[in-house]
C-alpha positions in Angstrom: -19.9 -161.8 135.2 -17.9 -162.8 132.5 -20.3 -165.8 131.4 -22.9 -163.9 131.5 -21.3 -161.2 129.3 -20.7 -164.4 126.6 -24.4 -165.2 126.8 -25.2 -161.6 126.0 -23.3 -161.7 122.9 -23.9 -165.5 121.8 -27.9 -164.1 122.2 -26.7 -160.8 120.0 -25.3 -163.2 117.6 -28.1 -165.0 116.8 -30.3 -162.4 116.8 -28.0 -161.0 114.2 -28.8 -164.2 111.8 -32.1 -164.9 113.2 -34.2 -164.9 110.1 -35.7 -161.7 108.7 -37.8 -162.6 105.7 -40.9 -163.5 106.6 -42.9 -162.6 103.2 -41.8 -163.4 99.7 -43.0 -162.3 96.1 -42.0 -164.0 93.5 -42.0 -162.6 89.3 -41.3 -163.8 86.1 -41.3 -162.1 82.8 -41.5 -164.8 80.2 -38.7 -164.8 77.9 -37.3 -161.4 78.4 -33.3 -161.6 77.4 -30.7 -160.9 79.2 -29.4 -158.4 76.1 -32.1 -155.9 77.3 -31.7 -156.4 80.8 -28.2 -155.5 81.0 -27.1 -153.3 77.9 -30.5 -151.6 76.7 -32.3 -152.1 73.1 -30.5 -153.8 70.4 -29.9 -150.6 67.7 -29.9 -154.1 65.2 -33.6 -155.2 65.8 -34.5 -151.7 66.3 -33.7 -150.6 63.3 -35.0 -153.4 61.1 -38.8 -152.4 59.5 -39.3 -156.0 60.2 -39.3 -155.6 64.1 -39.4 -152.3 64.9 -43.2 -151.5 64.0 -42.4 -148.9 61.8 -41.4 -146.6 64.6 -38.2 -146.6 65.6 -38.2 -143.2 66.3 -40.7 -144.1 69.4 -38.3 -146.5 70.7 -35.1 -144.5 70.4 -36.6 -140.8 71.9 -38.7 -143.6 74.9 -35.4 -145.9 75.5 -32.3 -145.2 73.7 -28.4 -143.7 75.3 -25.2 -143.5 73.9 -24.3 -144.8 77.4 -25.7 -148.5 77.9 -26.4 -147.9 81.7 -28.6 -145.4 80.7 -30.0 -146.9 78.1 -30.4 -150.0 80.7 -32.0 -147.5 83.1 -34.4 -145.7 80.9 -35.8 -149.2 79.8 -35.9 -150.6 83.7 -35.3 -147.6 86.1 -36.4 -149.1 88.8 -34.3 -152.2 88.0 -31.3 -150.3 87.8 -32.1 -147.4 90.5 -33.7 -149.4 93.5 -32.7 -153.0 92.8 -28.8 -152.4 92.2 -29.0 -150.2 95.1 -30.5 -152.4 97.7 -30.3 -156.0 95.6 -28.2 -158.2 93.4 -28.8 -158.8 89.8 -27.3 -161.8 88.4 -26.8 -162.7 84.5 -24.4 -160.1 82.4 -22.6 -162.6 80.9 -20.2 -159.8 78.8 -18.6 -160.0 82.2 -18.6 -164.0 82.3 -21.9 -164.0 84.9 -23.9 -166.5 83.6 -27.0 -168.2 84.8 -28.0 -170.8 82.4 -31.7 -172.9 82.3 -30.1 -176.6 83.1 -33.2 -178.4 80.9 -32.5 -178.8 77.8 -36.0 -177.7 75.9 -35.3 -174.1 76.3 -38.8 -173.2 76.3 -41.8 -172.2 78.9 -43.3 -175.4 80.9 -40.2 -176.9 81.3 -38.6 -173.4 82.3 -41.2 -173.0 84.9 -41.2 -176.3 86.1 -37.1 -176.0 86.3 -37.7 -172.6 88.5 -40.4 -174.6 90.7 -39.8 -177.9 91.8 -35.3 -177.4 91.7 -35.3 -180.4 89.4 -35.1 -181.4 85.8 -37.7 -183.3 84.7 -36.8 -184.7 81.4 -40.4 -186.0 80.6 -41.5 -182.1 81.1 -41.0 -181.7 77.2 -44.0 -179.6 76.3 -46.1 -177.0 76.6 -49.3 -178.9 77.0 -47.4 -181.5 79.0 -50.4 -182.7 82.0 -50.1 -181.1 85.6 -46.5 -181.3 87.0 -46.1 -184.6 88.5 -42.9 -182.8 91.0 -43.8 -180.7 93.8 -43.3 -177.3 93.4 -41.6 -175.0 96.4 -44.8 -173.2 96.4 -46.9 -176.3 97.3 -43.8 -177.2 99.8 -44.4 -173.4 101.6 -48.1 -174.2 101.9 -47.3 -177.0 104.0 -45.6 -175.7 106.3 -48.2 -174.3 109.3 -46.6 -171.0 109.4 -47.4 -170.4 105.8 -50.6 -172.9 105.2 -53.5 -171.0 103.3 -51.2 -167.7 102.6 -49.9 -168.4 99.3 -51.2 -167.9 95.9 -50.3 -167.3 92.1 -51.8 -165.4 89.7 -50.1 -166.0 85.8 -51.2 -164.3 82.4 -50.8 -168.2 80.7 -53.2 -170.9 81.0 -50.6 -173.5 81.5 -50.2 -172.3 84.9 -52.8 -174.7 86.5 -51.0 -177.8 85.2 -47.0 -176.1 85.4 -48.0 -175.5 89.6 -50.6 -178.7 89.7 -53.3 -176.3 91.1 -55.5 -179.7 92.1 -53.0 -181.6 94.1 -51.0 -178.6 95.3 -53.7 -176.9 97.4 -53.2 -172.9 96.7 -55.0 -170.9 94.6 -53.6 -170.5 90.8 -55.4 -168.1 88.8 -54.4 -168.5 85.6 -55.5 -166.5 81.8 -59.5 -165.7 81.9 -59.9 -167.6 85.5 -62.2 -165.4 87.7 -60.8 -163.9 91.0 -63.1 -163.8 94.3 -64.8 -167.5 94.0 -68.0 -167.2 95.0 -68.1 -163.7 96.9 -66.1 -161.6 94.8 -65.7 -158.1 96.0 -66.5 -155.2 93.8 -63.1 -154.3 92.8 -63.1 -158.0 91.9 -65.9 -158.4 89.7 -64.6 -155.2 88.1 -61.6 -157.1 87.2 -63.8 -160.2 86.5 -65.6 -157.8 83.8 -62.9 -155.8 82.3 -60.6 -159.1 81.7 -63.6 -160.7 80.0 -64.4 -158.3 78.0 -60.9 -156.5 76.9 -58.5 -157.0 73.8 -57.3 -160.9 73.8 -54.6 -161.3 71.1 -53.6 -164.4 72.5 -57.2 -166.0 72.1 -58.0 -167.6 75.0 -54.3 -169.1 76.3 -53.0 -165.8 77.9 -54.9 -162.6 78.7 -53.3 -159.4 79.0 -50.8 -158.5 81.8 -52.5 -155.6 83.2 -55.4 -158.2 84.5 -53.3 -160.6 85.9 -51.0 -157.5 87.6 -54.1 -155.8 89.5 -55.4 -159.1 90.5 -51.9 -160.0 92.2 -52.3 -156.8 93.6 -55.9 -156.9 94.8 -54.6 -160.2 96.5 -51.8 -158.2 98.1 -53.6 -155.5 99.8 -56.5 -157.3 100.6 -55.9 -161.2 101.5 -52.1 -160.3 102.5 -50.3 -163.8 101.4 -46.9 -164.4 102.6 -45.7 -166.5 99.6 -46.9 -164.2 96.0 -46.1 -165.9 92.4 -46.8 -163.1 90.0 -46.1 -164.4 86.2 -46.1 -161.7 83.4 -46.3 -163.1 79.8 -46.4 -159.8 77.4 -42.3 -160.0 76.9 -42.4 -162.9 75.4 -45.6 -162.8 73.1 -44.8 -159.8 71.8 -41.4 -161.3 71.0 -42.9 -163.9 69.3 -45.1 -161.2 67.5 -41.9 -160.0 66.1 -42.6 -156.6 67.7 -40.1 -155.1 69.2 -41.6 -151.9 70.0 -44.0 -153.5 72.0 -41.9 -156.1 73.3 -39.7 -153.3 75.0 -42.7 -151.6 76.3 -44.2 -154.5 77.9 -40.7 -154.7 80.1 -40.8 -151.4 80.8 -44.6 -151.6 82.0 -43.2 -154.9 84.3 -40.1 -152.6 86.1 -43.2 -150.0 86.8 -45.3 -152.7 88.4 -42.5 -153.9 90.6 -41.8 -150.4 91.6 -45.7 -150.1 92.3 -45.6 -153.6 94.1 -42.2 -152.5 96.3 -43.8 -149.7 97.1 -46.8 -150.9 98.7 -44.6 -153.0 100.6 -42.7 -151.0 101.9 -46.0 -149.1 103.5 -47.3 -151.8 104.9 -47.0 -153.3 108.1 -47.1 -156.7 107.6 -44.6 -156.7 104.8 -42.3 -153.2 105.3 -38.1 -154.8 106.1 -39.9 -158.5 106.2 -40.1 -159.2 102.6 -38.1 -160.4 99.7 -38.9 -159.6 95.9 -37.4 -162.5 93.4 -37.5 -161.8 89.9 -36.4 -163.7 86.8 -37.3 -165.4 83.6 -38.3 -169.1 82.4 -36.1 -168.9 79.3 -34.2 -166.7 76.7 -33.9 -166.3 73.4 -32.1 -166.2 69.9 -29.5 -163.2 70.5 -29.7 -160.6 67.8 -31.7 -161.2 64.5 -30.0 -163.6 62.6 -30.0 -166.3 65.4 -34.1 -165.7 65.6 -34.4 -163.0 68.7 -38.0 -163.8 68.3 -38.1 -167.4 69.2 -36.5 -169.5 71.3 -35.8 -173.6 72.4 -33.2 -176.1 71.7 -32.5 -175.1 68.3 -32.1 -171.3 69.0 -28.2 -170.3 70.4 -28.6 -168.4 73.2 -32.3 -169.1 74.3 -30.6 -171.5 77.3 -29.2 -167.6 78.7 -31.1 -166.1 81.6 -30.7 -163.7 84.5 -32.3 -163.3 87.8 -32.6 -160.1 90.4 -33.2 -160.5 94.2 -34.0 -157.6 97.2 -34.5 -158.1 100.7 -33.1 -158.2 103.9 -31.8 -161.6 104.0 -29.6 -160.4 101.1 -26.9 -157.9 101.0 -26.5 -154.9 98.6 -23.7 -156.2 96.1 -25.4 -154.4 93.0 -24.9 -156.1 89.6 -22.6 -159.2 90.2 -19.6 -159.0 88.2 -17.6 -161.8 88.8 -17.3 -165.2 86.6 -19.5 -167.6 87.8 -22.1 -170.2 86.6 -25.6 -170.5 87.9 -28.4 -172.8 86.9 -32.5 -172.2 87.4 -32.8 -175.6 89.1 -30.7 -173.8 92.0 -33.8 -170.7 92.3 -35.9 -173.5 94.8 -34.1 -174.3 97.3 -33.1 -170.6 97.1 -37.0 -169.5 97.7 -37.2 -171.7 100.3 -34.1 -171.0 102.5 -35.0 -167.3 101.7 -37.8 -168.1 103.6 -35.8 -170.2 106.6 -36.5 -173.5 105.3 -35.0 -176.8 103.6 -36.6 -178.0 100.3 -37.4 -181.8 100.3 -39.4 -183.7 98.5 -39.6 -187.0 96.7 -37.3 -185.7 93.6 -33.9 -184.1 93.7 -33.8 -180.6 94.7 -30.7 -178.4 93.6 -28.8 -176.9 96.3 -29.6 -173.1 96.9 -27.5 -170.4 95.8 -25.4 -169.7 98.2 -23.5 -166.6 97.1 -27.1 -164.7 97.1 -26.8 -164.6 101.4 
């Protein structure tokens, strides 16, 4: 009686820790600092004519609080309504959090390649550096037989076919003006197809807007239901880089409402509803404040090394914002993905270990 009693609760046990994610989605924001994130607009850039668009009046009624959780909140309420609630959001280094990119460029490529493969390829030193010669945790997922033929990313930049090796990795990457639905694209599809071509393209032909690449990760969500999603939003950091911070703002308040919209169709689906985990961060940050170049960033910028992530699901617990000092690095968000998702990176490079407080 008594050994059977022990088996009942060794079986409870590991029933406890058997593993619950069985789905994960995966965002980036490019460039979006850690300033914003955690303490709201910067009344400095807002109020300079240089940045602010000539209406800072816009971005004070849409955004501003005397209270900087507020102002945090009205910039990324569902950031700082679900995800604190239910998640843990790493990065406010005015409480000695830090999570720190551990290449040493401080720019995109390398930042996604960093996030990616959990190593730190020091030959990774541009932008239009050829397809990643590490394997990526995506590619690593699509091995596995559970998960072969269910993953996909869909990324606002160009680059992404070479950053994820599209060729050699075998999952779809559809990157900038790529079309979505091959060779039998659905109607919603070649609606997409058509409006993408045909829209507003102030980044030429290297990024198109977000709002494309959003509706196709979500066409692929509904429809093809993949159980590994890479969803990479480019707007923060253009718009940066435009020196507009009106729109810069705007752009991270339009990613928190597509996160919401994303969470939300997961948690009415079947397939996904308590079986999926949302991971969000950036590949970089950038100068803090105006005199140390808020617009740009890389190794010659202070403060564009600073970064933050976010996490939600059931294989982590609802800590909130993490307050206590500690040091992160993005090489360590691989192995994370992957044990999110009950396995063991390897590969034929060094892989970081996970993070470990995050479980």
């Amino acid at each position: 009686m008594k050994k059977a009693f022990f088996i009942l609760i060794i079986l409870l046990s590991l029933k406890s820790i058997a593993q619950k994610t069985e789905n994960i989605i995966i965002i980036t924001t490019d460039g979006f600092r850690w300033q914003e994130v955690f303490k709201g607009i910067d009344p400095a850039i807002a109020n300079n004519k240089k940045f602010n668009q000539g209406d800072s009046a816009y971005i004070y009624k849409k955004y501003a609080d005397v209270d900087v959780k507020e102002a945090r909140k009205k910039l990324m309420p569902f950031f700082w309504t679900e995800i604190v609630s239910k998640g843990q959001i790493y990065g406010n280094r005015d409480l000695g959090n830090k999570v720190d990119v551990a290449n040493p460029y401080w720019f995109s490529y390398p930042g996604y390649s960093e996030i990616m493969t959990g190593n730190v390829d020091l030959k990774v030193n541009s932008n239009s550096y050829k397809p990643n010669p590490n394997v990526n945790v995506l590619e690593f997922l699509n091995q596995q037989s559970k998960l072969k033929g269910k993953v996909a990313a869909f990324g606002a930049w160009d680059a992404f076919d070479r950053i994820l090796n599209e060729e050699r990795s075998g999952f779809p990457v559809i990157s900038s003006f790529d079309k979505v639905g091959g060779n039998k694209p659905t109607a919603a599809q070649n609606l997409l197809n058509e409006m993408r071509d045909n829209s507003y393209k102030p980044f030429h032909m290297d990024e198109c807007l977000d709002v494309f690449t959003h509706y196709q990760a979500l066409d692929e969500l509904k429809n093809k239901k993949p159980k590994v999603l890479y969803i990479a939003y480019g707007e923060t950091d253009e718009w940066a880089h435009h020196a507009q911070y009106r729109s810069y703002l705007d752009a991270a308040n339009q990613v928190d409402k597509w996160i919401q919209e994303i969470w939300n169709f997961i948690q009415n689906d079947p397939q996904y509803k308590n079986k999926t985990t949302l991971f969000i961060t950036v590949d970089h940050g950038r100068g803090d404040k105006i005199k140390a170049q808020w617009t740009d960033h890389g190794s010659d910028v202070p403060g564009a090394s600073e970064i933050w992530f976010a996490a939600m699901g059931p294989e982590i617990a609802p800590k909130g914002e993490i307050k206590t000092e500690s040091q992160l690095y993005q090489k360590q968000f691989a192995q994370t993905l992957a044990k999110l998702m009950g396995y063991n990176f390897k590969t034929n490079h060094p892989v970081e270990k996970e993070i470990s407080e995050l479980f």
